[in-house]
N, C-alpha and C positions, 0 to 999 in steps of 0.2 A: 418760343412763345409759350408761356403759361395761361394754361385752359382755366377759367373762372366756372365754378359750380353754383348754384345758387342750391342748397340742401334746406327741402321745408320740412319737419317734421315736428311732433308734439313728445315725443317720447325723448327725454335727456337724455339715458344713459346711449342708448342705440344713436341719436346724435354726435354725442364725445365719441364713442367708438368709430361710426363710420366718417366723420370729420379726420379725426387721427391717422386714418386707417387713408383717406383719399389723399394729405396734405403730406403723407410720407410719399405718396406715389406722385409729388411736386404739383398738384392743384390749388390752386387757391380757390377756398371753399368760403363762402357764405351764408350764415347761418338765420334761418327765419322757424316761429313756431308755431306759426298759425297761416293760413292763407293770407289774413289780410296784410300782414305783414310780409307775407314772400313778396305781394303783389307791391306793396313799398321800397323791397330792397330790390325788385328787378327795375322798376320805374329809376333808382336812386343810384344804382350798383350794375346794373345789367348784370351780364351771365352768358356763359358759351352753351349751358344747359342746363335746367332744369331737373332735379331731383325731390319728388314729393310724396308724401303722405297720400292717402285719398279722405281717412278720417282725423278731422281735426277740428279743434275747439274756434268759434267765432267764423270760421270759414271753413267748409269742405276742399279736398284739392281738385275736383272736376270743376269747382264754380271758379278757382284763384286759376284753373287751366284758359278758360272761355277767357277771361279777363287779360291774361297772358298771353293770348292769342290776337285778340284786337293789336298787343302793342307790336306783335312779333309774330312772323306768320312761320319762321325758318327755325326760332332755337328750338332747339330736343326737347323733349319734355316726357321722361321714363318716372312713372307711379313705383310705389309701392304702396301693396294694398294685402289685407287679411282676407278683404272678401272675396270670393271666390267662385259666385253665381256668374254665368253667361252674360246676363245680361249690363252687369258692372262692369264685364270687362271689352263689353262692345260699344259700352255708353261711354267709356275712356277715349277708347281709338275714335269713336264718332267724335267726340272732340278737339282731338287732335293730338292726341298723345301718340309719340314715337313707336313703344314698347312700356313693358311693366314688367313686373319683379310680383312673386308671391313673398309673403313674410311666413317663416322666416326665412332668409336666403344667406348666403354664404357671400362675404366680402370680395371674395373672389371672381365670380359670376357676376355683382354689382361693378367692379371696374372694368369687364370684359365688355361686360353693354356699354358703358360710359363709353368705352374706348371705338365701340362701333357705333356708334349715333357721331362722333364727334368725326368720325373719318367721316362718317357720309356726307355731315353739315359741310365738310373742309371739302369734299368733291363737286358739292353741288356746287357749291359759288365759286370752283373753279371751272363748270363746267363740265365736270368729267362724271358724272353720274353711270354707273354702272347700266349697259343697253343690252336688250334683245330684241331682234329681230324675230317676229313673229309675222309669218306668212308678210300682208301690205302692210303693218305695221312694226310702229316701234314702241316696245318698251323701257322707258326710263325707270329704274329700279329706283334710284335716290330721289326722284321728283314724284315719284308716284303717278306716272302718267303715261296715257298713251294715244301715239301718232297715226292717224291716215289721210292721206291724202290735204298735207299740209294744215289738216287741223288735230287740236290737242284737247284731249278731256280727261279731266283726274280722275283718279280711282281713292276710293276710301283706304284705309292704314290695312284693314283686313283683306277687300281684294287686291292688293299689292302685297302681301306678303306671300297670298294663294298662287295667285299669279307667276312668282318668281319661283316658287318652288315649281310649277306647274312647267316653265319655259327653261328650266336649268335641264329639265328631263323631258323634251319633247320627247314624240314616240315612244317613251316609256309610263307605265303607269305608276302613279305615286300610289303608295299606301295611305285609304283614309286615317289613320291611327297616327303618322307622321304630318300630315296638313296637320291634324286636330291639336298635337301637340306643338305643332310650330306656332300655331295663332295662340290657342288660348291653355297649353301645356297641360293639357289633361284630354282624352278618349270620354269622351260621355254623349248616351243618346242625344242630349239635349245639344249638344254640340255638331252631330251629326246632321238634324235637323237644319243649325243656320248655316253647316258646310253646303248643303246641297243649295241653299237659297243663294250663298254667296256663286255660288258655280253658276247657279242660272244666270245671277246680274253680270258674271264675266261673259258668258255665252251674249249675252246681249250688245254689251261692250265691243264683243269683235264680233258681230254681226256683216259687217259691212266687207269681210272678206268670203267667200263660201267655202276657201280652202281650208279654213281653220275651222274645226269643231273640237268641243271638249268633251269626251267620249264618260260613261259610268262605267265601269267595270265594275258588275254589281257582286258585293261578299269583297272585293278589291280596293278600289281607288277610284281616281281618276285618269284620265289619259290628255293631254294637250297633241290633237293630229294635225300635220300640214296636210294638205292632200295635195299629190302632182298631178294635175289635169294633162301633162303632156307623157306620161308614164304609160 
């Protein structure tokens, strides 16, 4: 099966290169240069995933995202963007963006995430979503969600990224400097700031078990603890 790309972006040359560069690694890629127009060739063309711009002439890509999302709650959808403030790139994932790309980035790195957005989509709707078990709950890594007691609530794009690294290392403490660059690939106070507020709303989230706490290790990380009451 050949994987269809839909590629928005405003810049030619960086277009013909990353086209070239995707349709040698056998995708069939299609090409839009503005938003309104991606949002034309998905409606026209569909796509296994989403590659976009964030700055673009006649349409932004966070507004052609929103719009993309009404018609398609499941295709990938990975930015590339220049800007590089926090808040850009939380107003992404709040939308529904999978992951994102700083420019410039290396062709290489661009088809390693293609390649892992496009396994997860292939998991999900087989079912097979990568799980952990976390104390009464479960975590579904590829649905972004989590289970107790027969009921299910999403987590946003960033507490499921924290999350997963948090639950691959129980009882070990993750280094802050490792979340900060797994979410938003930079160490910066300001960052540090929305790590701690994302950890509250996970602490929230699993509320409902008392065995599970997510501990500060402060100058360190964070810690995800089971606790054994029968211990």
């Amino acid at each position: 099966m050949i994987n269809k790309i839909l590629f928005v972006e405003d810049e030619e040359d960086l277009t013909l290169i990353v086209a070239d560069t995707l349709r040698s690694q056998s995708y069939e890629v299609i090409i839009a240069t503005n938003g309104i127009e991606g949002i034309d060739k998905f409606k026209s063309e569909g796509a296994d995933i989403v590659v976009a711009d964030v700055m673009m002439p006649k349409m932004d890509g966070f507004t052609m995202a929103k719009e993309i999302r009404k018609l398609s709650q499941t295709v990938p959808l990975l930015f590339l963007t220049a800007k590089s403030t926090i808040d850009d790139v939380e107003q992404g994932f709040e939308i529904g963006a999978n992951d994102y790309l700083k420019k410039p980035f290396e062709l290489r790195e661009l088809i390693i995430r293609i390649k892992a957005l496009l396994r997860r989509r292939n998991d999900m709707e087989r079912g097979m979503g990568e799980r952990f078990m976390i104390g009464s709950y479960t975590f579904n890594v590829t649905t972004q969600s989590l289970s107790f007691n027969g009921k299910e609530q999403d987590l946003s794009n960033i507490e499921a990224r924290i999350l997963e690294l948090l639950a691959a290392n129980i009882g070990r403490t993750v280094d802050a400097s490792a979340l900060m660059i797994a979410v938003w690939q930079r160490d910066e106070q300001s960052n540090r700031n929305s790590l701690h507020g994302y950890i509250h709303k996970l602490r929230r989230a699993l509320r409902h078990d008392p065995a599970i706490s997510i501990i500060n290790q402060r100058g360190f990380g964070y810690m995800l603890s089971i606790k054994d009451f029968d211990s």
